[in-house]
Backbone as a printed PyTorch tensor [residue, N CA C, xyz], in Angstrom:
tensor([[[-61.0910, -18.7180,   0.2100],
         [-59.6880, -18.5540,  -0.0570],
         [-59.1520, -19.8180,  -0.7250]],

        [[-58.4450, -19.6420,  -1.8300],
         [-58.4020, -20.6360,  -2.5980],
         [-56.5520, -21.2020,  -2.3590]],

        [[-56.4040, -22.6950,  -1.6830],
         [-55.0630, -22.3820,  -1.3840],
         [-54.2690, -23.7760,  -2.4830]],

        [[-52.9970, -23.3160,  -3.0930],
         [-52.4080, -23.8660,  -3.6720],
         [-51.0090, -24.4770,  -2.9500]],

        [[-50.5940, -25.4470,  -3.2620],
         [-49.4900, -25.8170,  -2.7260],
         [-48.6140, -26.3720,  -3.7910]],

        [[-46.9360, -26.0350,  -3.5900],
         [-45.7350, -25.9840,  -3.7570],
         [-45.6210, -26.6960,  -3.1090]],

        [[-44.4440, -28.1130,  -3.7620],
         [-43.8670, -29.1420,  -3.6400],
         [-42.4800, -29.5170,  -4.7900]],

        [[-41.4930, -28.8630,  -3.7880],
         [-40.1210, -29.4120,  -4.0900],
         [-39.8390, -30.6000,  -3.4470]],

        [[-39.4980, -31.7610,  -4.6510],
         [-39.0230, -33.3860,  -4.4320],
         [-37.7450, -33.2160,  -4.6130]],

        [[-36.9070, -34.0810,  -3.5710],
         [-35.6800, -34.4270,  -4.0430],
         [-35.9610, -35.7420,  -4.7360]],

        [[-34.7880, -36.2370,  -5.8670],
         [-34.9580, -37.5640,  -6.0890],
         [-33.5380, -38.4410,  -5.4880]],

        [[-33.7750, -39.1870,  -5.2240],
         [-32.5010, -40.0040,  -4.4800],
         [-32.2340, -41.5950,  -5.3680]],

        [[-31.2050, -41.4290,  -6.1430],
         [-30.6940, -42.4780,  -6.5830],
         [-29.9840, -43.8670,  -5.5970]],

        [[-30.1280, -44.7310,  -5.4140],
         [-29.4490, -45.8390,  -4.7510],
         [-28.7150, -46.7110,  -4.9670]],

        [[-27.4620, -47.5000,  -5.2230],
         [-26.9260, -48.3320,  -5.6780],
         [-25.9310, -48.9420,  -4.6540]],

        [[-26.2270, -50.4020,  -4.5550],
         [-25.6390, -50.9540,  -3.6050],
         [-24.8900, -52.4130,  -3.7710]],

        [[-23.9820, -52.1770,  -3.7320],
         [-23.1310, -53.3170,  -3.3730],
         [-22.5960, -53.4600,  -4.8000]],

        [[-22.2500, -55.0320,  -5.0100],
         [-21.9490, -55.1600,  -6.6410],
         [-23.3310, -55.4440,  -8.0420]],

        [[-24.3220, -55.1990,  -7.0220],
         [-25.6470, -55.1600,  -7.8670],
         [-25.9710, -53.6890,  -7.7780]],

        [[-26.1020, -52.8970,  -9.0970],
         [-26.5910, -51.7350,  -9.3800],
         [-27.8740, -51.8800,  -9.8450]],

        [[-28.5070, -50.8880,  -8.7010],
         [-30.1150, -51.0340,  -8.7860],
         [-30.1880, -49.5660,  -8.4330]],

        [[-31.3150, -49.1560,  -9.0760],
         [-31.4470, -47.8970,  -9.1750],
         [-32.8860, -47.5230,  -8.6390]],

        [[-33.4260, -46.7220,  -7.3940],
         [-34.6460, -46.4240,  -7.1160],
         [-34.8100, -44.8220,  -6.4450]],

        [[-35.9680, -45.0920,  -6.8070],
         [-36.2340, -43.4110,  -6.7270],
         [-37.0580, -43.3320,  -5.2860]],

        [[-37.0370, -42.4530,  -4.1690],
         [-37.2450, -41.8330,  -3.5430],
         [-37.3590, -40.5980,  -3.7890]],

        [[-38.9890, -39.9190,  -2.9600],
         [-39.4770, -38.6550,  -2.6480],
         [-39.5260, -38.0920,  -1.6070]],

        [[-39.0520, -37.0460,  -1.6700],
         [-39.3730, -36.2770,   0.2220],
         [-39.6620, -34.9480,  -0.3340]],

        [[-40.7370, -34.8530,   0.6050],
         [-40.6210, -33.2520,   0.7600],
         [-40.0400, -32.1200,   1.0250]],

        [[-39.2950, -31.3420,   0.4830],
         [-38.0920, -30.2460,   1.1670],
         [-38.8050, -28.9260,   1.7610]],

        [[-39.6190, -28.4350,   0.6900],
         [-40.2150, -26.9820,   1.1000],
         [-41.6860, -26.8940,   0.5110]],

        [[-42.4420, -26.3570,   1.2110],
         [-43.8890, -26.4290,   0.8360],
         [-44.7580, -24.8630,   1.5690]],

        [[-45.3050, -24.3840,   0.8890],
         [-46.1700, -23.3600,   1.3250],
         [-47.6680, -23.2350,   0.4920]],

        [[-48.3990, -22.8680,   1.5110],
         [-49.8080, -22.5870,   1.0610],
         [-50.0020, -21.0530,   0.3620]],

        [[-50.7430, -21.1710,  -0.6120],
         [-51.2620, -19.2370,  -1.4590],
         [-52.4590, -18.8510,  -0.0770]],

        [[-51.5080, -18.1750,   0.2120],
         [-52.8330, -17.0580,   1.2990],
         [-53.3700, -16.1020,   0.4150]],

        [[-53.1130, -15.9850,  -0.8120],
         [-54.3560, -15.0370,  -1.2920],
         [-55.1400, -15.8220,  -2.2710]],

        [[-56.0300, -14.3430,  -3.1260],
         [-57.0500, -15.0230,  -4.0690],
         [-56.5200, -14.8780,  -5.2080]],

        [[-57.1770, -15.1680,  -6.1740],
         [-57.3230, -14.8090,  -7.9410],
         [-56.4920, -13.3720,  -7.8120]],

        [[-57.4210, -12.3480,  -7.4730],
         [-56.7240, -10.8950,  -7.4320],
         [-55.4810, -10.8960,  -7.2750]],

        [[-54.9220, -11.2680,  -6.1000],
         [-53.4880, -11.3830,  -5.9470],
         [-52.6850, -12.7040,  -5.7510]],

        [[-52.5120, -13.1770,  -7.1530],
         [-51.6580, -14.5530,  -6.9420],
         [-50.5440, -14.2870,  -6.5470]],

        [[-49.4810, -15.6730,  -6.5470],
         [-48.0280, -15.4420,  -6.1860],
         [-47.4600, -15.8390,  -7.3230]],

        [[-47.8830, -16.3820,  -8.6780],
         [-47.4010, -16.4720,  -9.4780],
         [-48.0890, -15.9090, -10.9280]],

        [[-47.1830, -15.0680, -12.0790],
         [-48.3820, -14.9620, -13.0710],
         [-47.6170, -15.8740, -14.2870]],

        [[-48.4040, -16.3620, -14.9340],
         [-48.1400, -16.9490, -16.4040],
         [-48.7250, -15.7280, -17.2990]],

        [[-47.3680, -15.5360, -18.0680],
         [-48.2480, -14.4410, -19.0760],
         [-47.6340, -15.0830, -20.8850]],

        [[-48.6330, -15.8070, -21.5850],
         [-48.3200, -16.6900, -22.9310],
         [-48.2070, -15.0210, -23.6580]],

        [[-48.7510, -14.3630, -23.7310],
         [-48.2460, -13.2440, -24.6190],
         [-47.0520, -12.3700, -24.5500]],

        [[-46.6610, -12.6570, -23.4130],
         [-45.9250, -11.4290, -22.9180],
         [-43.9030, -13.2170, -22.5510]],

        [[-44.4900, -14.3800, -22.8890],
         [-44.0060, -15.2310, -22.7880],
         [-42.9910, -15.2660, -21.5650]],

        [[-43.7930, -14.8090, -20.2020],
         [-42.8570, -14.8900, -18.7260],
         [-43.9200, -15.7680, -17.9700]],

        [[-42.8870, -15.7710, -17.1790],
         [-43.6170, -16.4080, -15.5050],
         [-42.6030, -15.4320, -14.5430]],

        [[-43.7050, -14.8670, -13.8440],
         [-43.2940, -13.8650, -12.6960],
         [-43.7030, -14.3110, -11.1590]],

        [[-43.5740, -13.8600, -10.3620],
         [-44.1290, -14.2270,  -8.9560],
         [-43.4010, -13.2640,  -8.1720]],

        [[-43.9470, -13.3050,  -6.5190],
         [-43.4960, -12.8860,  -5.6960],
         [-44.6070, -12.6180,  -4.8270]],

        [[-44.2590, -12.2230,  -3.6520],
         [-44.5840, -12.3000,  -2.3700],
         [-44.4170, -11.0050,  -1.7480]],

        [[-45.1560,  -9.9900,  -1.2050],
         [-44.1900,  -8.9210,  -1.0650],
         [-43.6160,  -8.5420,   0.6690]],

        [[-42.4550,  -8.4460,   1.4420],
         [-42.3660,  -8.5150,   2.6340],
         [-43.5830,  -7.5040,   3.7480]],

        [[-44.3370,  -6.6020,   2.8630],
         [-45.4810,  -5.9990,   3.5320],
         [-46.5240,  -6.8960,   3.9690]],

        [[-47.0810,  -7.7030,   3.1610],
         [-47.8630,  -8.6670,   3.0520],
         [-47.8050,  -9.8250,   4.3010]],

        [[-48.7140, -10.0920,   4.4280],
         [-48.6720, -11.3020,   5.5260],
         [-49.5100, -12.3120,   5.2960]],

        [[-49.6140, -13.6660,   5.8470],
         [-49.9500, -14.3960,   5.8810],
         [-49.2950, -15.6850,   4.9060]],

        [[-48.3010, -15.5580,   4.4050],
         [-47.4800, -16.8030,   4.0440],
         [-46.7410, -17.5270,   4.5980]],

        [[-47.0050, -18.9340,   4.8910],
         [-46.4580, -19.8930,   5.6400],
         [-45.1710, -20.9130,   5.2360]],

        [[-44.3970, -20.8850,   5.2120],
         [-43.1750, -21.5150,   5.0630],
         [-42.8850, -22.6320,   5.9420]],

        [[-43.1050, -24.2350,   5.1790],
         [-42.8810, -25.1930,   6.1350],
         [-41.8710, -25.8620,   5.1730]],

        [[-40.7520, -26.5180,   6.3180],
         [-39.5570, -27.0790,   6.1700],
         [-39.7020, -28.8100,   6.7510]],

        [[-40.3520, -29.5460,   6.3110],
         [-41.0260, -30.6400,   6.7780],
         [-39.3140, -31.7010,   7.1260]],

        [[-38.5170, -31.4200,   6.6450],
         [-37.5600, -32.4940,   6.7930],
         [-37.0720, -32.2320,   8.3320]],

        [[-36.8280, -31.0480,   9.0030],
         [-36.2080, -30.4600,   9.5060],
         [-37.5370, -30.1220,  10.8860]],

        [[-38.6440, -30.4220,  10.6220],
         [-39.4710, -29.4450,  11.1300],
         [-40.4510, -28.0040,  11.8070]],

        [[-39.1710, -27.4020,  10.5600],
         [-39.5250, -25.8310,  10.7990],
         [-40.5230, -25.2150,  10.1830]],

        [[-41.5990, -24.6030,  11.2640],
         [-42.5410, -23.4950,  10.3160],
         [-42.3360, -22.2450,  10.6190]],

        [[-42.2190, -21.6230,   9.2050],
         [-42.0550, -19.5360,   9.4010],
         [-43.2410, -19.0830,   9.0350]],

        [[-43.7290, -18.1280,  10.0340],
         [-45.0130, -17.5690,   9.1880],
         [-44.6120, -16.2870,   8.7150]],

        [[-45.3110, -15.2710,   8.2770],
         [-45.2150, -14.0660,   7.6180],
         [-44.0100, -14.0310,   6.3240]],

        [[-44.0030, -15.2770,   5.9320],
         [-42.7550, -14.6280,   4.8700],
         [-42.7190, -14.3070,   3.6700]],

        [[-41.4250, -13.7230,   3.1200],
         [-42.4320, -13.4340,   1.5290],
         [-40.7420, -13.5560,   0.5810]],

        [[-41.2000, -13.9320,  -0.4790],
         [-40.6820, -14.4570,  -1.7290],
         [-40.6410, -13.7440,  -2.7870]],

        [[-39.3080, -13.7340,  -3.9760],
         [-39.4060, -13.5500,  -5.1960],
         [-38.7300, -14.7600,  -5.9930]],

        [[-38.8250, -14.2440,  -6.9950],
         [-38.2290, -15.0050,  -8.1970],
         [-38.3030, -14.2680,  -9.4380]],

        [[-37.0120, -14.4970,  -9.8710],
         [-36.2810, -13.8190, -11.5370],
         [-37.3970, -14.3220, -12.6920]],

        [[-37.3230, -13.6260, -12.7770],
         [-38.1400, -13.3770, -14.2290],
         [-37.8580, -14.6430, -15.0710]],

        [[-38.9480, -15.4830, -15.6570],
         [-38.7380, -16.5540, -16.1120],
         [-39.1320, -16.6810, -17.7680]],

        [[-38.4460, -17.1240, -18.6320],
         [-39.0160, -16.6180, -19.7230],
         [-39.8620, -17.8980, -20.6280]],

        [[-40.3920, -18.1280, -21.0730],
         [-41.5910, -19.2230, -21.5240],
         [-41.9000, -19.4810, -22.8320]],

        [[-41.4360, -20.0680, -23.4660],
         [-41.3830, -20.6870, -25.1220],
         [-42.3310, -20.8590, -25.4490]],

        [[-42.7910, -20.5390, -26.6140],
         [-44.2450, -20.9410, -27.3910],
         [-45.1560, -22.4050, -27.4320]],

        [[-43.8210, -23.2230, -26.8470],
         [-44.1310, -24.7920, -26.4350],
         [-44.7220, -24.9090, -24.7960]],

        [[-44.2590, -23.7740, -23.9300],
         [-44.4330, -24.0420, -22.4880],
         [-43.0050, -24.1740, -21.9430]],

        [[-42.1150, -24.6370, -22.5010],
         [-40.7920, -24.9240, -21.9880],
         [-40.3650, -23.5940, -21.1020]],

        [[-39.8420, -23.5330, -20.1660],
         [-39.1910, -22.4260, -19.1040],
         [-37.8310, -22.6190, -19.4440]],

        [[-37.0750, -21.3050, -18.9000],
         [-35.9290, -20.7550, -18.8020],
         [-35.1920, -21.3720, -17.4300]],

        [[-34.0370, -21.1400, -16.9950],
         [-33.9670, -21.2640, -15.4020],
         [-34.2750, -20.4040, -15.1260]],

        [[-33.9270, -20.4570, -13.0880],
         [-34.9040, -19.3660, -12.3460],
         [-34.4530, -19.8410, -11.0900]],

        [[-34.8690, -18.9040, -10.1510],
         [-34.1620, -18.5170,  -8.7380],
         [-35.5910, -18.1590,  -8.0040]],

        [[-35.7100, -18.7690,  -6.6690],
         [-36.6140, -18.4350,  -5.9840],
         [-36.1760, -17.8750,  -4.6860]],

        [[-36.1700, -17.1240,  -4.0060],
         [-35.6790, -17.0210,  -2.7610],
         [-37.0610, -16.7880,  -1.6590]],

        [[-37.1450, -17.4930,  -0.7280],
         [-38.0450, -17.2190,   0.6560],
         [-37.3330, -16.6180,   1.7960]],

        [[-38.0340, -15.5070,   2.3430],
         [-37.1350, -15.1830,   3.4120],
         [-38.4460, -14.7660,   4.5230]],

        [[-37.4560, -14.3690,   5.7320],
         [-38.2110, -14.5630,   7.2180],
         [-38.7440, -12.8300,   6.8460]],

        [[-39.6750, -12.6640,   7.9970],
         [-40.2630, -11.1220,   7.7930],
         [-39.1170, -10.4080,   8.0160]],

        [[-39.5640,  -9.4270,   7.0300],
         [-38.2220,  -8.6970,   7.7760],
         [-36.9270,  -8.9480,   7.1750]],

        [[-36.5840,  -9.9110,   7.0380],
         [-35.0790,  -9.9890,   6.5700],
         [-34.8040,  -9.7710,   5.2720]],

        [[-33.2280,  -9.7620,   5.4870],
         [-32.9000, -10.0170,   4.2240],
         [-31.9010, -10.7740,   3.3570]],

        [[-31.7320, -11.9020,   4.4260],
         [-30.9030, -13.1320,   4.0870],
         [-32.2340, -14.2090,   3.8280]],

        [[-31.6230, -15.0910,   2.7750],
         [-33.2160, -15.9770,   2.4630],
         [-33.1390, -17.5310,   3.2660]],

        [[-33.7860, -17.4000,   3.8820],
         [-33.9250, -19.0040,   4.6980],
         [-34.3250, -19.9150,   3.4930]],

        [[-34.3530, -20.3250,   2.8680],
         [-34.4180, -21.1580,   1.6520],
         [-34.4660, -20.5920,  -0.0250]],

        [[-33.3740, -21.0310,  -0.7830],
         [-33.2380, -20.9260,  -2.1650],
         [-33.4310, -21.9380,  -2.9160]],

        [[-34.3430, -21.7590,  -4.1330],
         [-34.5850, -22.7130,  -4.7090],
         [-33.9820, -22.3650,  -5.9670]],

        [[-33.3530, -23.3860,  -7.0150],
         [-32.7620, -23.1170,  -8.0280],
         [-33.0100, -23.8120,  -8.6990]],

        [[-33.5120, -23.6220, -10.2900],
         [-33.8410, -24.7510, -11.0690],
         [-32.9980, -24.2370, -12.7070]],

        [[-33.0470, -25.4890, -13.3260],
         [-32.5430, -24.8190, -14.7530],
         [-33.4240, -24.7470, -16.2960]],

        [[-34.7660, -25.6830, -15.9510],
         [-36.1550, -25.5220, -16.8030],
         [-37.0620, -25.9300, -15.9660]],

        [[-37.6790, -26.1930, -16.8660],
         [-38.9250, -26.3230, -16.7700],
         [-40.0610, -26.1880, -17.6090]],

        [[-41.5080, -26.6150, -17.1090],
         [-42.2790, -26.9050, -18.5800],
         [-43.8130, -25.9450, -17.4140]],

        [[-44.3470, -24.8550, -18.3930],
         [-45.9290, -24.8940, -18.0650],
         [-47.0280, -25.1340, -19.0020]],

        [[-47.6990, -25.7810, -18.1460],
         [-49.2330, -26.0600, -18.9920],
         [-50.5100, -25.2020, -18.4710]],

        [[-51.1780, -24.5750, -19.9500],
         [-52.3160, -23.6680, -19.3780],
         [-53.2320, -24.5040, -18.9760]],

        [[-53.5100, -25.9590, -18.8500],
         [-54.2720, -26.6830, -18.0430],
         [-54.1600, -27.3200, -16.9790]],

        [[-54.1330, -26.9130, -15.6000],
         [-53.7020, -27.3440, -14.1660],
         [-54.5920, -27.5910, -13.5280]],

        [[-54.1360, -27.6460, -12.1140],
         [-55.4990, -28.5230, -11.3280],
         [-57.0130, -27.7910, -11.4130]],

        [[-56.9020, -26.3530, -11.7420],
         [-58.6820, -26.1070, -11.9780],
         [-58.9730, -25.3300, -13.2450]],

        [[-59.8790, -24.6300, -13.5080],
         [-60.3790, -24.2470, -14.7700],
         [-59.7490, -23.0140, -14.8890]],

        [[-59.0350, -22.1210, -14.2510],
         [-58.2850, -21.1260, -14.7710],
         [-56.5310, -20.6960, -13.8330]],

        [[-56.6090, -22.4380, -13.7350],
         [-54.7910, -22.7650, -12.9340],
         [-54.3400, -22.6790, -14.1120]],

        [[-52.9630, -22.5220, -14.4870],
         [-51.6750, -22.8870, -14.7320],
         [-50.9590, -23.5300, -14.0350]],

        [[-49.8500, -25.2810, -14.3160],
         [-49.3130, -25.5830, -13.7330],
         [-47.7260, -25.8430, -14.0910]],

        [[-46.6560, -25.2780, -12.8460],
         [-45.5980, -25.2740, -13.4670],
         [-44.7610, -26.3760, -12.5200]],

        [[-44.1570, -26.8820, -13.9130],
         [-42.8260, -27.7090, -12.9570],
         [-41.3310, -27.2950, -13.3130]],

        [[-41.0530, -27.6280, -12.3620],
         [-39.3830, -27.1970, -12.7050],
         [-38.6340, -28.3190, -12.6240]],

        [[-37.4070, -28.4010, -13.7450],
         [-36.5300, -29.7360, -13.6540],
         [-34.9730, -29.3200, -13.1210]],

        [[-34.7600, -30.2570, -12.6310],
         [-32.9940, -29.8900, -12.5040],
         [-33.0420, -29.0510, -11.0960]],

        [[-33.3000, -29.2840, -10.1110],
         [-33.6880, -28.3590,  -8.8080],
         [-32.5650, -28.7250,  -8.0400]],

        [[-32.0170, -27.3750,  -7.2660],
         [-31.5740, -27.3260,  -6.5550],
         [-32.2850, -26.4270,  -5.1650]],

        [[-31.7770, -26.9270,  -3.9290],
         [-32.5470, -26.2030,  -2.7460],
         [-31.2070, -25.9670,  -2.0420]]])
């Protein structure tokens, strides 16, 4: 079972006193592992069809939802996201992710972004990797 992980960073600007200094801080907000295989990803890149699709379906089980700031883990949950559309460069559209608990149908975490960039070369020989800029959670 081949597992991928999702990592939303906040970045945190700092400035203090009458010296403006500017540093970046990372934390982790939301992170989940791919409980499936190749056959059924959670995300597709399609360069011909120029989308990025995904989802999760609430039948399905085994997706883990960890909230590391907070220390919450959900298991069984499942996810979509709006149709993303993908420029001949890689550049993304915005896009909406929602995770929710089994069963429900209010989303325990939304993710919101306004681009983003994919590359058909990611961490293995037939990944795609996407980032998103401008995030909101």
């Amino acid at each position: 079972m081949k597992k991928h992980l999702i990592i939303i960073c906040l970045v945190i600007f700092i400035s203090v006193g009458f010296i403006s200094a500017s540093a970046e801080a990372s934390m982790t907000m939301v992170t989940f592992a791919d409980p499936s295989n190749s056959n059924n990803p959670l995300f597709t890149v399609d360069f011909l069809n120029n989308s990025l699709t995904g989802g999760w379906d609430d039948a399905k089980t085994g997706l883990t939802l960890e909230i590391p700031y907070n220390g919450s883990t959900f298991f069984d949950v499942w996810f979509d996201i709006t149709p993303v559309s993908i420029d001949s460069y890689g550049n993304t559209g915005s896009g909406t992710i929602n995770f929710y608990e089994n069963n429900a149908s209010t989303p325990l975490v939304t993710i919101n972004f306004q681009s983003g960039s994919v590359s058909r070369f990611g961490f293995g020989a037939e990944d795609d990797e996407f980032v998103a800029d401008i995030v909101t959670i």
